[in-house]
PDB file of N, CA, C and O in Angstrom, chain B, residues numbered from 101:
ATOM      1  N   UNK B 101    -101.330 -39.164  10.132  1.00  0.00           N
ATOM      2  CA  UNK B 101    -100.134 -39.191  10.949  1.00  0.00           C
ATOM      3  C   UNK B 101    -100.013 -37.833  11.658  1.00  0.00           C
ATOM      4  O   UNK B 101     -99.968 -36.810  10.973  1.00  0.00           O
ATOM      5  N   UNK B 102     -99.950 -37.767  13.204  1.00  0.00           N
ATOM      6  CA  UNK B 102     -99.751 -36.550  13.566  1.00  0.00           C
ATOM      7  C   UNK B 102     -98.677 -36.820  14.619  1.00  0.00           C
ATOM      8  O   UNK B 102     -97.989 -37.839  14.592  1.00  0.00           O
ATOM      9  N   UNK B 103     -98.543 -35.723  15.688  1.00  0.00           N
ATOM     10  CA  UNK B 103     -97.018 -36.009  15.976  1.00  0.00           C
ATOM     11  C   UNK B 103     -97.990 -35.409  17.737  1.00  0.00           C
ATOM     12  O   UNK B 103     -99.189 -35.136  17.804  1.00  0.00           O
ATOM     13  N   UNK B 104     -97.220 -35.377  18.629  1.00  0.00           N
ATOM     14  CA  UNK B 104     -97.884 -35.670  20.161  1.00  0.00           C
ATOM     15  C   UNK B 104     -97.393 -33.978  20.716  1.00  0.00           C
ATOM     16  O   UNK B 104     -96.609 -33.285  20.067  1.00  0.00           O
ATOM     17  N   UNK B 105     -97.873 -33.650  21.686  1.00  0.00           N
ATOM     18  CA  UNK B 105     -97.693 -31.868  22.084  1.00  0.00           C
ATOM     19  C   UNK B 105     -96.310 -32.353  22.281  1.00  0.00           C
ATOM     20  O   UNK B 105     -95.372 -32.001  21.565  1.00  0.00           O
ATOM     21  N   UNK B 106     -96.221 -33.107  23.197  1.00  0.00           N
ATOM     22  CA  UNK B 106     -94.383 -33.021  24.230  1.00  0.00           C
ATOM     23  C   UNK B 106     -93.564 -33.177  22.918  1.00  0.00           C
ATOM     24  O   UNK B 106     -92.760 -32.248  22.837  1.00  0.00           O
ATOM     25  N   UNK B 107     -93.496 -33.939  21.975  1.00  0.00           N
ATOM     26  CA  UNK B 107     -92.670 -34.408  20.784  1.00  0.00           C
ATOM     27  C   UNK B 107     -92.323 -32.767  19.852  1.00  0.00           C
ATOM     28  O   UNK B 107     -91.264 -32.507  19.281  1.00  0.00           O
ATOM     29  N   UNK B 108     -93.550 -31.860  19.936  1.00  0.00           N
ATOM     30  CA  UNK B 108     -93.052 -30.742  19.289  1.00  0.00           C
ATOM     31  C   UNK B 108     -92.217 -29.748  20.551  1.00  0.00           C
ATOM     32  O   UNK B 108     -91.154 -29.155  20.363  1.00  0.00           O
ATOM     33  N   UNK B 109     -92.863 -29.757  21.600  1.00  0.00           N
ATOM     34  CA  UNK B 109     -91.655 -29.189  22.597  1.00  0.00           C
ATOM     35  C   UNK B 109     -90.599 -29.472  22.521  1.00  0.00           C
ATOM     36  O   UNK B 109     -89.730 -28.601  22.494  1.00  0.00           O
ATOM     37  N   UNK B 110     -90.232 -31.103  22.445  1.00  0.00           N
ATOM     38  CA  UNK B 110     -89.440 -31.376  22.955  1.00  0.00           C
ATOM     39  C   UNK B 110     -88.049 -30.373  21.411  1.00  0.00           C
ATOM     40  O   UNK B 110     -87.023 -29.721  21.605  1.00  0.00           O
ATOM     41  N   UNK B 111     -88.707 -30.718  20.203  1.00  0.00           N
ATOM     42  CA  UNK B 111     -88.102 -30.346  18.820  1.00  0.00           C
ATOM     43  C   UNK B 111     -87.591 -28.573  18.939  1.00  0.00           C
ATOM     44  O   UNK B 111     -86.539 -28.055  18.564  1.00  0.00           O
ATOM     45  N   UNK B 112     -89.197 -27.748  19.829  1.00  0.00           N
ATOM     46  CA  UNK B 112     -88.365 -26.998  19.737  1.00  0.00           C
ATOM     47  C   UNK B 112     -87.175 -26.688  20.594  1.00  0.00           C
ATOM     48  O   UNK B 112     -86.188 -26.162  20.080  1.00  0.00           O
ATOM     49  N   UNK B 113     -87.215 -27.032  22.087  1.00  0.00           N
ATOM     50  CA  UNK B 113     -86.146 -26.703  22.797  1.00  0.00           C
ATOM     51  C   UNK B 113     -85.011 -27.457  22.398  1.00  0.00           C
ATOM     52  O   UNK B 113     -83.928 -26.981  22.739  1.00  0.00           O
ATOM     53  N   UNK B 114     -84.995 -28.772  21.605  1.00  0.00           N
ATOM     54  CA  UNK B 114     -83.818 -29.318  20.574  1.00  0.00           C
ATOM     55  C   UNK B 114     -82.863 -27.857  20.067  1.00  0.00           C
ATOM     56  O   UNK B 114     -81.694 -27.518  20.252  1.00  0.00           O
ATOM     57  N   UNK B 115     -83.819 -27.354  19.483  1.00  0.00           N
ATOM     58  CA  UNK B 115     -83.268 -26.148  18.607  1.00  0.00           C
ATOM     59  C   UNK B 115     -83.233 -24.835  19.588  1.00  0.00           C
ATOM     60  O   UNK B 115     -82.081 -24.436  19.418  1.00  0.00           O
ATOM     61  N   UNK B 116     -83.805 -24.014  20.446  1.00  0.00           N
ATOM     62  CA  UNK B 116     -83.478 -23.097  21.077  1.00  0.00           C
ATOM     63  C   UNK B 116     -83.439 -23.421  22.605  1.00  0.00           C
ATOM     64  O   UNK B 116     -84.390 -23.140  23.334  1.00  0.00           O
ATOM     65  N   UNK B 117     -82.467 -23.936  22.994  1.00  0.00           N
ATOM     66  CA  UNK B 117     -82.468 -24.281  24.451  1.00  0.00           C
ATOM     67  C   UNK B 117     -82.607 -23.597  25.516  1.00  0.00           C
ATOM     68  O   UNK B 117     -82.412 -24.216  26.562  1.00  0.00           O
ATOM     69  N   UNK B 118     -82.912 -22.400  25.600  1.00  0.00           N
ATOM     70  CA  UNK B 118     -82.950 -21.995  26.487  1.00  0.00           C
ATOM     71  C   UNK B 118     -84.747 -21.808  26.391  1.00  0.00           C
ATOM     72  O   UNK B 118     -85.225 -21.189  27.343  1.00  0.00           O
ATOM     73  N   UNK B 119     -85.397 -22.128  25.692  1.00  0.00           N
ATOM     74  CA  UNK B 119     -86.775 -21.483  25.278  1.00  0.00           C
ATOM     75  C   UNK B 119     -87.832 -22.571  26.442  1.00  0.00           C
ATOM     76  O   UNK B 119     -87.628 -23.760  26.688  1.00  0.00           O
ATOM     77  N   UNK B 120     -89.012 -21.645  27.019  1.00  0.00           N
ATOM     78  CA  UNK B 120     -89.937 -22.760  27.741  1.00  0.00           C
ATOM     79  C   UNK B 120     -90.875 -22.422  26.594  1.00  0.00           C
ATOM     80  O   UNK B 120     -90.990 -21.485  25.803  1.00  0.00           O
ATOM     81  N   UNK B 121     -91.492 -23.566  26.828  1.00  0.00           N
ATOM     82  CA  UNK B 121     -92.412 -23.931  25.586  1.00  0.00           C
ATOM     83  C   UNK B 121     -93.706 -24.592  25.744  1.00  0.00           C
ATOM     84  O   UNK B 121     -93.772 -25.642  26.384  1.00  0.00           O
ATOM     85  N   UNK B 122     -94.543 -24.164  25.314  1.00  0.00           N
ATOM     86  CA  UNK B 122     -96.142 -24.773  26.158  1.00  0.00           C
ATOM     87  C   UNK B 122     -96.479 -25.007  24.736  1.00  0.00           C
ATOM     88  O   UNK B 122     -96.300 -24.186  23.837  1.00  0.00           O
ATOM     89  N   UNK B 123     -96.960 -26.141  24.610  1.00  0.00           N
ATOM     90  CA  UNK B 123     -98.071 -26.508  23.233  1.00  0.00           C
ATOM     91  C   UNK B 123     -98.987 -27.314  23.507  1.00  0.00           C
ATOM     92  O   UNK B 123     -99.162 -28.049  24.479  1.00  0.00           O
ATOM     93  N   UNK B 124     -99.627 -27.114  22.490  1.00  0.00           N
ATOM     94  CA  UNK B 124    -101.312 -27.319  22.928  1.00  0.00           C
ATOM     95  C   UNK B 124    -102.133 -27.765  21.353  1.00  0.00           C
ATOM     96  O   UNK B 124    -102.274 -26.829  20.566  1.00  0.00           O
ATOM     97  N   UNK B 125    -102.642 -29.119  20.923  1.00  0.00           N
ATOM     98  CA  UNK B 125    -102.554 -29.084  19.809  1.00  0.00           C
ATOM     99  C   UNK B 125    -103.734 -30.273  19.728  1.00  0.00           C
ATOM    100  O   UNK B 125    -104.064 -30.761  20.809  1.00  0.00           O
ATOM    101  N   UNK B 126    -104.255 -30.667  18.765  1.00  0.00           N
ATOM    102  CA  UNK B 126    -105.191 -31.831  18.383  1.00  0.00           C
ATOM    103  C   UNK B 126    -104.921 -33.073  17.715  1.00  0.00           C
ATOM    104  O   UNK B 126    -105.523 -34.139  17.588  1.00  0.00           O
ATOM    105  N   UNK B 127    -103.635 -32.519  17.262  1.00  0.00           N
ATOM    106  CA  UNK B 127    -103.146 -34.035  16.273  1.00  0.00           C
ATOM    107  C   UNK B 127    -103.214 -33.469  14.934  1.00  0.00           C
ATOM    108  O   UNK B 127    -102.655 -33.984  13.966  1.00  0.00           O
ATOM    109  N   UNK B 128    -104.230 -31.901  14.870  1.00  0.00           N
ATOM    110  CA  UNK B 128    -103.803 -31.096  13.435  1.00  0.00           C
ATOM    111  C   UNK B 128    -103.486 -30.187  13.123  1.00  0.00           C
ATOM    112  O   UNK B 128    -102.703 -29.950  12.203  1.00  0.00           O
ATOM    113  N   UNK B 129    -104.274 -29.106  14.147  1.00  0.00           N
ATOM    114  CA  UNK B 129    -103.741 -27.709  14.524  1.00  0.00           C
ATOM    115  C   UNK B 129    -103.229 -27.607  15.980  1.00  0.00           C
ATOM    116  O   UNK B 129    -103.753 -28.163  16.946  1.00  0.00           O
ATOM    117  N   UNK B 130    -101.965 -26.698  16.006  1.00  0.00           N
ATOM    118  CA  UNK B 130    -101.163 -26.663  17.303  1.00  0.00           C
ATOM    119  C   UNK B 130    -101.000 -25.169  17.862  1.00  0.00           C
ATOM    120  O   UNK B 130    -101.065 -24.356  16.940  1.00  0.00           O
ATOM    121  N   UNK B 131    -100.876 -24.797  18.666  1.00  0.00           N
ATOM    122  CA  UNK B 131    -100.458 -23.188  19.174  1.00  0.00           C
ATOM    123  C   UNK B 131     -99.664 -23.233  20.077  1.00  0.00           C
ATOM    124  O   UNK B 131    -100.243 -23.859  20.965  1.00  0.00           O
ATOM    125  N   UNK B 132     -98.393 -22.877  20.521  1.00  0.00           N
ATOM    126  CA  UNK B 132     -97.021 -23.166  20.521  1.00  0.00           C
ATOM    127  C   UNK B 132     -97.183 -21.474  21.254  1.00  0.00           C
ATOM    128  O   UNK B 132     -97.975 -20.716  20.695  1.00  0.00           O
ATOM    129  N   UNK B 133     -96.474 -21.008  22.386  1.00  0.00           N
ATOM    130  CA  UNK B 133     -95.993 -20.179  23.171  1.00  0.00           C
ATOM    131  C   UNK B 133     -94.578 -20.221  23.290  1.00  0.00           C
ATOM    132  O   UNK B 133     -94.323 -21.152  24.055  1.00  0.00           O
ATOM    133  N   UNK B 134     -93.618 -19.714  22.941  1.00  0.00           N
ATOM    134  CA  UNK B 134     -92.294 -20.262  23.060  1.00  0.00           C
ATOM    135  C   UNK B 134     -91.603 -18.683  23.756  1.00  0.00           C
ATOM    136  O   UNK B 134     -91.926 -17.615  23.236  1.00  0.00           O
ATOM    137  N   UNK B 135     -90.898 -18.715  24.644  1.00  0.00           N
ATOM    138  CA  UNK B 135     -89.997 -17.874  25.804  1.00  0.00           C
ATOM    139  C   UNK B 135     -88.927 -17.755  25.549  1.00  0.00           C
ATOM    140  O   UNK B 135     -88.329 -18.805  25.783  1.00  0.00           O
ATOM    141  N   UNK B 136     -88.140 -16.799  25.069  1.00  0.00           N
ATOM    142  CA  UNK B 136     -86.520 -16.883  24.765  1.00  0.00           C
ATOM    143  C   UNK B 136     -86.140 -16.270  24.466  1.00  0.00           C
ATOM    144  O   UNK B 136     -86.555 -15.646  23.489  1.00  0.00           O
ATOM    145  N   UNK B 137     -84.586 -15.880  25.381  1.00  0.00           N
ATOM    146  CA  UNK B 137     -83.956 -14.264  25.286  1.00  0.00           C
ATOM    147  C   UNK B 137     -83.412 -14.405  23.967  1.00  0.00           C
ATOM    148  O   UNK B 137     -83.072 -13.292  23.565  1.00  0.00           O
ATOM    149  N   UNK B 138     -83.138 -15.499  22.945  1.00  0.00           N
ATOM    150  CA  UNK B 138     -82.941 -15.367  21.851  1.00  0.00           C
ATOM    151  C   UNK B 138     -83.306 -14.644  20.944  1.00  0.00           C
ATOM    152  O   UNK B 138     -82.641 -14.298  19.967  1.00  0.00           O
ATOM    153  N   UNK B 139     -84.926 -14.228  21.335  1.00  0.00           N
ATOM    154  CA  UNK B 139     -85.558 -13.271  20.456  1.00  0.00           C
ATOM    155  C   UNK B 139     -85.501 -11.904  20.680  1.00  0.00           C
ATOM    156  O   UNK B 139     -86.224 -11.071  20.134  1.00  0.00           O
ATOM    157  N   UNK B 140     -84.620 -11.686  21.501  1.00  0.00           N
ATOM    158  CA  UNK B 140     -84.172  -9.914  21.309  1.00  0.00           C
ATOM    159  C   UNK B 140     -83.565  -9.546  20.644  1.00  0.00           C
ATOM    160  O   UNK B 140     -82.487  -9.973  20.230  1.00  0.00           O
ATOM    161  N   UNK B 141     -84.298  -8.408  20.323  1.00  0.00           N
ATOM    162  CA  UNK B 141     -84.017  -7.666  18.949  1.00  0.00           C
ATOM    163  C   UNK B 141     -83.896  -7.961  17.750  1.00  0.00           C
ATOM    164  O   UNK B 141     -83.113  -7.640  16.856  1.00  0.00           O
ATOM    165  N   UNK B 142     -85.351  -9.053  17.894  1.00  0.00           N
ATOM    166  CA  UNK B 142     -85.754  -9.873  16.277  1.00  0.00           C
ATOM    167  C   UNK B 142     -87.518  -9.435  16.354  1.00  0.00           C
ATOM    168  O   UNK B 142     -88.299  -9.242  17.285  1.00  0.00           O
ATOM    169  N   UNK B 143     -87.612  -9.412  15.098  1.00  0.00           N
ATOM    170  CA  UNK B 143     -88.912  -8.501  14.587  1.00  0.00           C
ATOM    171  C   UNK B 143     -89.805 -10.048  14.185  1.00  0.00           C
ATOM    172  O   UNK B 143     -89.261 -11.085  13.808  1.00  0.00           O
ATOM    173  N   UNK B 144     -90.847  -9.899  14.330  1.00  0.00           N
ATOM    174  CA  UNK B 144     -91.986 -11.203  14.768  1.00  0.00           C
ATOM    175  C   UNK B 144     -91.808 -12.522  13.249  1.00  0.00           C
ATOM    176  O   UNK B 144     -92.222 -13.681  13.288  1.00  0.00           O
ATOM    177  N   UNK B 145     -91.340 -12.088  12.478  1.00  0.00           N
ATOM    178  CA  UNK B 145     -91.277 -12.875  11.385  1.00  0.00           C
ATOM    179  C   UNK B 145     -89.921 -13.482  11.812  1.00  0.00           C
ATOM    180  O   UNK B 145     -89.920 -14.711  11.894  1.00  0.00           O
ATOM    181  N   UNK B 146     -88.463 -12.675  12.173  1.00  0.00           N
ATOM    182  CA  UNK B 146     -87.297 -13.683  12.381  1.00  0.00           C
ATOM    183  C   UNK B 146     -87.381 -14.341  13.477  1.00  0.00           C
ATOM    184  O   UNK B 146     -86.603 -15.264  13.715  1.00  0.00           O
ATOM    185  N   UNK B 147     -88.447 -13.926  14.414  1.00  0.00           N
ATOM    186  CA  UNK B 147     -88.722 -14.835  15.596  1.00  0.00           C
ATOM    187  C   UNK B 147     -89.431 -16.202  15.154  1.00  0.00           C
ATOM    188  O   UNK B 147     -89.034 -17.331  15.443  1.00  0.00           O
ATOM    189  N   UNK B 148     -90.609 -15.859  14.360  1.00  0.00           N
ATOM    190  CA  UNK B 148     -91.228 -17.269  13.898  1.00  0.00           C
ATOM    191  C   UNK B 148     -90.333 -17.953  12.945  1.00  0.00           C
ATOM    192  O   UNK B 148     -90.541 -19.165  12.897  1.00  0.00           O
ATOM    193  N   UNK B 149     -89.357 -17.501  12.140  1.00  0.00           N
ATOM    194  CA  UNK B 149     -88.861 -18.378  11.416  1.00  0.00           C
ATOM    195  C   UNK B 149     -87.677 -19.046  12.059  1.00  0.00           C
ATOM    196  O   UNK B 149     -87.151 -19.930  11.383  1.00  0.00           O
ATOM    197  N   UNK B 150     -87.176 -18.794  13.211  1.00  0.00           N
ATOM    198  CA  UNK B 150     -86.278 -19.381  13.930  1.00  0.00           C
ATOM    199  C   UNK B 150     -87.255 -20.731  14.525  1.00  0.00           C
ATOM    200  O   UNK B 150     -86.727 -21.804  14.233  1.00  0.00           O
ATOM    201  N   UNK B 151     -88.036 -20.817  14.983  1.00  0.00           N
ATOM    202  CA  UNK B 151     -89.342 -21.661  15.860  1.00  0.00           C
ATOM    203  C   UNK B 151     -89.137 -22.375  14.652  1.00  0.00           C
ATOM    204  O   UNK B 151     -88.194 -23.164  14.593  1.00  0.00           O
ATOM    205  N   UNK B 152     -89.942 -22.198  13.611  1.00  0.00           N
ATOM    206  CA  UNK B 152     -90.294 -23.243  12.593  1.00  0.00           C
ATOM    207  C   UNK B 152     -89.153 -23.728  11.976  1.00  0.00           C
ATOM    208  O   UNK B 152     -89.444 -24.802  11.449  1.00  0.00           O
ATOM    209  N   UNK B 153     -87.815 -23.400  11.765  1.00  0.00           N
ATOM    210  CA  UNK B 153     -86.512 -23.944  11.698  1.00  0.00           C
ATOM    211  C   UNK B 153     -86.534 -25.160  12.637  1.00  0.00           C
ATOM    212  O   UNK B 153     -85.833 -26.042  12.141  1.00  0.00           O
ATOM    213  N   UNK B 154     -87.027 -25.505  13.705  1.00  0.00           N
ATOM    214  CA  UNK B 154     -86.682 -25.976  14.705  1.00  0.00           C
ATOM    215  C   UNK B 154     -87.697 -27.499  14.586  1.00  0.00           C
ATOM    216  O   UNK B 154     -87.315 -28.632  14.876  1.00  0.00           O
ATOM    217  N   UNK B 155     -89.123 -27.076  14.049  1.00  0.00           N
ATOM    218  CA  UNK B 155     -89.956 -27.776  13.696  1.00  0.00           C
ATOM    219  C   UNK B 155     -89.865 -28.539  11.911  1.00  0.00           C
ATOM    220  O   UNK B 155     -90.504 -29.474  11.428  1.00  0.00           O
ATOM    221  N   UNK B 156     -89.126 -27.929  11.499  1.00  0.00           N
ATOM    222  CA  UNK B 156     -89.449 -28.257   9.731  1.00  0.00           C
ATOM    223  C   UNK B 156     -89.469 -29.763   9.484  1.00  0.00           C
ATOM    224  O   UNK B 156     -90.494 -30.240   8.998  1.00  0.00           O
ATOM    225  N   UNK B 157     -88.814 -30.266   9.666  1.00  0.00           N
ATOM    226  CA  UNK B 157     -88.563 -31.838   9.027  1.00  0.00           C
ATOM    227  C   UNK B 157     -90.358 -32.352   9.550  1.00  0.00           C
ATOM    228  O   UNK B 157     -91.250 -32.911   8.913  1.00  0.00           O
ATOM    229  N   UNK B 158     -90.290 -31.867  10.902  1.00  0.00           N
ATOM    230  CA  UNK B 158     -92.125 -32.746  10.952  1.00  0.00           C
ATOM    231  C   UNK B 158     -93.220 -31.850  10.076  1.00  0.00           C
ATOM    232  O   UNK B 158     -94.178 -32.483   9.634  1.00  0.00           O
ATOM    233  N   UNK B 159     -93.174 -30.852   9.877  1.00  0.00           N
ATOM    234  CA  UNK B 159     -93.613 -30.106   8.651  1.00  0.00           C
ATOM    235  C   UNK B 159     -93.504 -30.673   7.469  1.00  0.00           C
ATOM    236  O   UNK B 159     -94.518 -31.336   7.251  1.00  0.00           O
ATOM    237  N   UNK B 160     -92.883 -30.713   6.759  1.00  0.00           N
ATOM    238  CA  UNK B 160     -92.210 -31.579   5.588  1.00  0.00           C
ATOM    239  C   UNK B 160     -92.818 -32.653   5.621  1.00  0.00           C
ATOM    240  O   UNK B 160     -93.833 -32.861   4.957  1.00  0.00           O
ATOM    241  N   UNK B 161     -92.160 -33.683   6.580  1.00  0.00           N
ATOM    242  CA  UNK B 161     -93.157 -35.118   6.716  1.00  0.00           C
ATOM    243  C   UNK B 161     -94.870 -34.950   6.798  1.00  0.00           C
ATOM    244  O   UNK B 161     -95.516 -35.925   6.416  1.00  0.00           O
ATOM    245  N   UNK B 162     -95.286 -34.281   7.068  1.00  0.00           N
ATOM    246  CA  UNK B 162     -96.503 -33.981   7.261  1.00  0.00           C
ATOM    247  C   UNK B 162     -97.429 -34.319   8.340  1.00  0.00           C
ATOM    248  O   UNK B 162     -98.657 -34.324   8.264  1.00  0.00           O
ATOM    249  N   UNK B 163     -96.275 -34.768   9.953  1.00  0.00           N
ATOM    250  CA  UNK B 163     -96.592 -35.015  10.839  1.00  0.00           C
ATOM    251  C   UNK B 163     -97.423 -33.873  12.166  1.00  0.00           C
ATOM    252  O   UNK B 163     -98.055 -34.108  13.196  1.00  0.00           O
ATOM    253  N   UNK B 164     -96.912 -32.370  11.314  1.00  0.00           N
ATOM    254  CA  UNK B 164     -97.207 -31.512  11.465  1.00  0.00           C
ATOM    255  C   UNK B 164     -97.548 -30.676  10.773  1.00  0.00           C
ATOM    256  O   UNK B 164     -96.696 -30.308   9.964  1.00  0.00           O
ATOM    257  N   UNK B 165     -99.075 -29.886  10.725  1.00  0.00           N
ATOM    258  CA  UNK B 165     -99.784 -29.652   9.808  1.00  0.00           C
ATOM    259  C   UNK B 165    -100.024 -27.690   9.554  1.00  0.00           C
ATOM    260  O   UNK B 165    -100.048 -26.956   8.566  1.00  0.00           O
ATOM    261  N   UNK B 166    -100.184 -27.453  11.290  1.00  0.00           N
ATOM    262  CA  UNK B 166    -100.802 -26.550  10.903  1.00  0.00           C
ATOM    263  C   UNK B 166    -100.098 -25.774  12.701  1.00  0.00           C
ATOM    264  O   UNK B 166    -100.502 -26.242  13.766  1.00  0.00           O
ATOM    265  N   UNK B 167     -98.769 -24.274  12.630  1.00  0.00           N
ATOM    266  CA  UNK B 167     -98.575 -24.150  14.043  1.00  0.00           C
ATOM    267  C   UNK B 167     -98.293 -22.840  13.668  1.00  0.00           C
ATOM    268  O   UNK B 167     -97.727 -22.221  12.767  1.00  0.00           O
ATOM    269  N   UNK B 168     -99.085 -22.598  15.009  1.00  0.00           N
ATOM    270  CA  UNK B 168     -99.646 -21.262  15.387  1.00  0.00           C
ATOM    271  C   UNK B 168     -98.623 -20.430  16.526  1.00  0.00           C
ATOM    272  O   UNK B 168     -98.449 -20.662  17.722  1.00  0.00           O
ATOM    273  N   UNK B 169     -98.259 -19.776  15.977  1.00  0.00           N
ATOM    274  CA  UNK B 169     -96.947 -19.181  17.392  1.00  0.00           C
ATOM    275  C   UNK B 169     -97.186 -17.933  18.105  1.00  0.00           C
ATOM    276  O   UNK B 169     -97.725 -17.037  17.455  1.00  0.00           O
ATOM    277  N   UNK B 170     -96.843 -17.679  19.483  1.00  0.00           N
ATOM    278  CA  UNK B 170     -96.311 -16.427  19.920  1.00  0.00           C
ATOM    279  C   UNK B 170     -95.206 -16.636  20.654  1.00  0.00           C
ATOM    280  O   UNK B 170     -95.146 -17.374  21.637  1.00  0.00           O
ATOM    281  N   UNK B 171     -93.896 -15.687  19.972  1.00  0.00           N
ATOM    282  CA  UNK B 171     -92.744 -15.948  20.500  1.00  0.00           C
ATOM    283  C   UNK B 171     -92.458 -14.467  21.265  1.00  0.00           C
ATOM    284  O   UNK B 171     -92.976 -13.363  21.097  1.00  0.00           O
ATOM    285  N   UNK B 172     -91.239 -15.010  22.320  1.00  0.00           N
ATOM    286  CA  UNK B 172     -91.680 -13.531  23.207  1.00  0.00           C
ATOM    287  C   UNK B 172     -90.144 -13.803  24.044  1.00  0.00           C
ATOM    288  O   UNK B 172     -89.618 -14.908  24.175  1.00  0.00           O
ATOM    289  N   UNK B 173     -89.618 -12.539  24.538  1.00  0.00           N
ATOM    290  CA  UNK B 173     -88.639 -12.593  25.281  1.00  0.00           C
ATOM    291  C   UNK B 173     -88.948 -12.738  27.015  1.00  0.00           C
ATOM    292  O   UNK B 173     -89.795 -11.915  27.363  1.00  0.00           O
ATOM    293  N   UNK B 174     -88.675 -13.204  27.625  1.00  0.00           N
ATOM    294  CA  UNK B 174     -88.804 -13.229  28.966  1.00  0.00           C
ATOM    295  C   UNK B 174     -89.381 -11.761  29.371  1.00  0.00           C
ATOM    296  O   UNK B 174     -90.424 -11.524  29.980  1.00  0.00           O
ATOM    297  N   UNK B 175     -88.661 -11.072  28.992  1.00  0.00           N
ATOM    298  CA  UNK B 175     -89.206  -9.355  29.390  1.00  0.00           C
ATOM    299  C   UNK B 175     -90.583  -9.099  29.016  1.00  0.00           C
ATOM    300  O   UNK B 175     -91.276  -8.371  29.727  1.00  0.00           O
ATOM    301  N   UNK B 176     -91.176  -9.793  27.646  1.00  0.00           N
ATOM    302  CA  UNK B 176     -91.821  -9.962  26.992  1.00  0.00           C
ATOM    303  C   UNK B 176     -92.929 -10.447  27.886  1.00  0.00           C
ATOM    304  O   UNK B 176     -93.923  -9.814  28.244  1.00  0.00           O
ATOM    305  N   UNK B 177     -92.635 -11.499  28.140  1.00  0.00           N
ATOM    306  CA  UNK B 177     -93.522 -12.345  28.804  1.00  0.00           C
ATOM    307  C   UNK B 177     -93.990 -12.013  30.150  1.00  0.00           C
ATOM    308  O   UNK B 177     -95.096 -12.318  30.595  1.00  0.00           O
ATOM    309  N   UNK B 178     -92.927 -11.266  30.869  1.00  0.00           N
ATOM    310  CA  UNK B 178     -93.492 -10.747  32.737  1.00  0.00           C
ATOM    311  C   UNK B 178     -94.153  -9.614  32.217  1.00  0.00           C
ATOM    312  O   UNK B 178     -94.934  -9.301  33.115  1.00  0.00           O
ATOM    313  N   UNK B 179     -94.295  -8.797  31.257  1.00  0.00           N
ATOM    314  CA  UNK B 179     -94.747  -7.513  31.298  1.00  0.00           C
ATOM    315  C   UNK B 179     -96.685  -7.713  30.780  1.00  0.00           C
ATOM    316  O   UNK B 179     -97.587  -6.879  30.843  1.00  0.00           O
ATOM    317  N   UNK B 180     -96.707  -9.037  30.339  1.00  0.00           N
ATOM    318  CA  UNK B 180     -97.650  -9.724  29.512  1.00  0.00           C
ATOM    319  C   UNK B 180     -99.052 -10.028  30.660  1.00  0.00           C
ATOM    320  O   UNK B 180    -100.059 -10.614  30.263  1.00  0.00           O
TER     321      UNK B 180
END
């Protein structure tokens, strides 16, 4: 059972709406880019654990197996 790229986008911007979100995945392993002024002035672990808050229940179910993140603030991201 695996779960589709747009279906985890769609989960995370569920949870941080303002976030753009690119994923890219096989059906086992995924890598997830997520954009959001939410993450200012959060240190790379409260950034990923906000993301995977957002994802857990398909985690849990085991529809999602294995996600790989870089989370980044807009500032973050033009300077990139």
């Amino acid at each position: 059972m695996s779960i589709a790229n747009e279906a985890v986008v769609e989960l995370i911007k569920a949870g941080i709406p303002d976030a753009q979100v690119v994923v890219d995945g096989d059906g086992y392993k995924y890598q997830a880019e997520v954009v959001s002024s939410v993450f200012a002035g959060l240190n790379k672990v409260k950034r990923h654990q906000k993301v995977y808050a957002t994802v857990n229940d398909v985690i849990v179910s085991g529809e999602l197996h294995a996600l790989t993140l870089v989370a980044l603030t807009p500032e973050e991201k033009a300077a990139a």
